[in-house]
N, C-alpha and C positions, 0 to 999 in steps of 0.2 A: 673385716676384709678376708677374702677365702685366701687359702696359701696355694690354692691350685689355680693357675690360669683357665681353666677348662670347667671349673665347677663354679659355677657366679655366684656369688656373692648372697644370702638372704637375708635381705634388710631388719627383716623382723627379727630372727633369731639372734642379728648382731644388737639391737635393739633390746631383747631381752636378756643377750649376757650383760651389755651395760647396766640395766636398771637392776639384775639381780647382784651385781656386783657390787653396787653401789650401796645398794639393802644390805650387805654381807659388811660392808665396811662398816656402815651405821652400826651392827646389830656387833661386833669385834667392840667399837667403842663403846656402846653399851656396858658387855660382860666387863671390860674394864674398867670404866667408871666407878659399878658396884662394889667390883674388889678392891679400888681403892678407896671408894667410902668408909671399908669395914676395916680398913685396915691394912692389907696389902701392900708391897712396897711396891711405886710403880717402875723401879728397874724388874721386881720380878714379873710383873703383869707383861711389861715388852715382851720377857725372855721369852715367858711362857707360850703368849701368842706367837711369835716369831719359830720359834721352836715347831710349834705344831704343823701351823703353814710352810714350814722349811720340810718338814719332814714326809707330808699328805704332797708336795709340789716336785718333790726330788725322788722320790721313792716309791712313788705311783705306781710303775709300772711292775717292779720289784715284785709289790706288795701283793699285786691283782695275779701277776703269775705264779706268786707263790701259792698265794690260796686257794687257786681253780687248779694247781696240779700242772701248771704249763714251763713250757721251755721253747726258745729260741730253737729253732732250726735253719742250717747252713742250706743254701742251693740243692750240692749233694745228698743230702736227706729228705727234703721234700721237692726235689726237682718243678712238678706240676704245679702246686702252690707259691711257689714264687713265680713261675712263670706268668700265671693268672696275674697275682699282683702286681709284677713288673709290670703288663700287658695294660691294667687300669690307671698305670700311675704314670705310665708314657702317653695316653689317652685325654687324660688331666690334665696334664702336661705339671707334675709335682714330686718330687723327690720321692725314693719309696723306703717306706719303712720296713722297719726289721718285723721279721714273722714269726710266729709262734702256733706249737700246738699242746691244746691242752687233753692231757690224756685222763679223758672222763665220757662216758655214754649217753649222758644232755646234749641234746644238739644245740649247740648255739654258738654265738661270735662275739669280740669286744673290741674295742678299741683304747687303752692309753697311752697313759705318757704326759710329763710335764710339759712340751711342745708339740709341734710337727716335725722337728729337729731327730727328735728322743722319741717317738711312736711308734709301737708296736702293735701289732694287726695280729690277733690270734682267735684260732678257730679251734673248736672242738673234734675229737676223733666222730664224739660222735654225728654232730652237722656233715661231717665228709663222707661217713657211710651212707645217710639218707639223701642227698642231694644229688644231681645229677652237676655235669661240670657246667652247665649255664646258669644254674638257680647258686650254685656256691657263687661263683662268680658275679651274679647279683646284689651276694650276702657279704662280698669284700667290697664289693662296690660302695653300697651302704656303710661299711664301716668307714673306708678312707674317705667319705663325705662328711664323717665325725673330725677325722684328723685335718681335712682341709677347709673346714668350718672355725676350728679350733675353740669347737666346745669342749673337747677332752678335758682341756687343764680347767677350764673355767669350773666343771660337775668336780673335776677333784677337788680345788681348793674351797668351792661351795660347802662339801662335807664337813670341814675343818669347823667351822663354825659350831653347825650342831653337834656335834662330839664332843668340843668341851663344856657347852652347853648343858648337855648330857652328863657329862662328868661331874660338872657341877650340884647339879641336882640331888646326884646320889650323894657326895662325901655331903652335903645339906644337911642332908637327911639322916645317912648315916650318923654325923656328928650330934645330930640333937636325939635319936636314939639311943645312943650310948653314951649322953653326957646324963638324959634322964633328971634328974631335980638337983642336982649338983648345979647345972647352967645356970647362967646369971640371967637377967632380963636385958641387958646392954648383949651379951653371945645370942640368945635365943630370938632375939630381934633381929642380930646381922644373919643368922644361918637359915631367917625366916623370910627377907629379905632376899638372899643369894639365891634360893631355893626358888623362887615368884619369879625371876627378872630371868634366871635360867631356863625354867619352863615356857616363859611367854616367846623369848628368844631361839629356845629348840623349835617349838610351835611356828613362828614366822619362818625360819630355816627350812623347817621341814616342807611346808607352801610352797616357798621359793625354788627352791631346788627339783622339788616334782612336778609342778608347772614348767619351769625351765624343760625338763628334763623331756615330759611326753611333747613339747614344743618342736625341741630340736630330733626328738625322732620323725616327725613327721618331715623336716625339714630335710634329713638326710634320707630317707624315701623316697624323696622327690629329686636330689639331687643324683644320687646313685642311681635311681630310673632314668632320668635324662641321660645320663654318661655311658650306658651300657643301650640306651635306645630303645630297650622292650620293656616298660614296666609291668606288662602282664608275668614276666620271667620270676621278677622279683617276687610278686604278688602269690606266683605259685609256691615259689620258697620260704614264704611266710606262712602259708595256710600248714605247705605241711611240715613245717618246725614248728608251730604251733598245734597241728593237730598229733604230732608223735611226742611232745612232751608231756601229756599224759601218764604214757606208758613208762614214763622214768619213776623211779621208787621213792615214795616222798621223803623218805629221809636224804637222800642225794639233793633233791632238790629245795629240800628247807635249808640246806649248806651252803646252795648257793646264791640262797636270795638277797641276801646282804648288798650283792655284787648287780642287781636288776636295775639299776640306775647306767650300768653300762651293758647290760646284754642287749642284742639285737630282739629278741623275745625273753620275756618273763621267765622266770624258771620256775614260778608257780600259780597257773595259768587261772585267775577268780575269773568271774562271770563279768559277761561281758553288755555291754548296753547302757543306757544312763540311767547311773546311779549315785551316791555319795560318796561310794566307796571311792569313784572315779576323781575325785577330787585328791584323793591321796594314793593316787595310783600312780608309780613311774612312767608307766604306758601308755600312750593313746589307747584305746578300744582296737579291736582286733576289725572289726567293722570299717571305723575311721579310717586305719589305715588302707582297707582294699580300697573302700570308694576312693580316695584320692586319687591312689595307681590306677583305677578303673577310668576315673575321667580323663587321667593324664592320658592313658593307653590311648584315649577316644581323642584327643584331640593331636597328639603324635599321627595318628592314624589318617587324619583329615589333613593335617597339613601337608602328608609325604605326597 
């Protein structure tokens, strides 16, 4: 259900948070089952899981502004920026989130937060140097389409999975590296074990989550072009944050790819077209997304 009266509803995406969610529950019981086959106490497997999911659910937004360099700003400080977003969220008819900016020369946008409650809307310095105020204004449109979706929390707490998943894998590994012939055959079984059920579970996460992910962009495209009523505006704000990200210096941008599961555009822009890559890519195709706004344009256009 969207949290915005004014942005309806997308059956599909609500659709795939359910069934990714659901995948993510199975795939939680899973890792824990394992650890208590080997041994594990299942008070510590609770802890562990709860703990992590408490921590990726609460602290989300914390975590993303501290990494991209960003910070909250008051009315007073960005006067025009808030007004933009108050301006979308009276439109929507939805409560407006807290805004932020992050001070780095990547043009791009994000949206988290554990709810729509707790969501914060931040943009780049440097998206606000290239954009003009219709095409920015596009690009918050599209993000508070994330927050009244309320995929936000869903991509966050989806992460949690594959990370300790991840986690798993390595101390595996690491432990039967450095136990070396010392290991018993009852140890070298369970860390070979933990090691299998790990990977095959990062593997299905990692699916889920990027599927999810280029899904719901497309979905918030659509919705923040309807809200603002020109998606050619959007369409133009995409091509050229996508076409000036290039010109960022890849070491900036290999820092921030970790984080492409929530940017508005990729911060490290692969080839585009179908490929396999696209299969494990956060993004729809750069292509995908204009044609959409290109039809949407054309059919907004026939009905006024």
């Amino acid at each position: 259900m969207s949290y915005a009266r004014n942005i309806a509803n997308d059956k599909g995406l609500t659709t795939r948070m359910f069934f990714t969610g659901l995948m993510l529950v199975v795939l939680w019981g899973i890792l824990g089952a394992v650890l208590y086959a080997v041994g594990v106490g299942l008070a510590l497997i609770v802890i562990i899981e709860a703990a992590v999911i408490f921590g990726q659910y609460w602290f989300s937004d914390k975590i993303a502004l501290f990494s991209m360099n960003g910070r909250e700003v008051s009315e007073q400080e960005a006067p025009q920026l808030h007004a933009m977003v108050a301006r979308l969220c009276q439109m929507a008819d939805m409560p407006k989130p807290r805004v932020a900016i992050a001070d780095v020369d990547m043009p791009n946008a994000f949206a988290t937060g554990r709810n729509p409650k707790a969501a914060v809307v931040c943009v780049t310095t440097g998206i606000q140097a290239r954009l003009s105020d219709q095409e920015l204004e596009a690009v918050l449109a599209h993000e508070l389409s994330h927050v009244a979706h309320r995929d936000v929390a869903v991509m966050t707490i989806a992460s949690s999975v594959g990370m300790i998943a991840g986690l798993l894998t390595r101390v595996a590994m690491w432990s039967s590296m450095f136990a070396g012939n010392d290991n018993n055959g009852g140890g070298a079984a369970a860390e070979g074990l933990i090691m299998l059920v790990s990977i095959v579970v990062y593997a299905i996460s990692f699916l889920l989550t990027r599927a999810l992910s280029r899904y719901r962009e497309l979905a918030a495209d659509r919705s923040g072009a309807i809200l603002i009523g020109r998606p050619s505006v959007l369409a133009a704000a995409l091509i050229k944050v996508t076409g000036d990200m290039s010109k960022i210096p890849q070491k900036d941008l290999r820092k921030a790819e970790s984080f492409n599961a929530f940017f508005f555009t990729p911060a490290i822009a692969g080839k585009q077209g179908v490929s396999l890559s696209n299969l494990f890519s956060t993004r729809p195709t750069l292509e995908k997304r204009l044609e959409q706004l290109d039809e949407l344009e054309r059919k907004m256009g026939s009905a006024a």
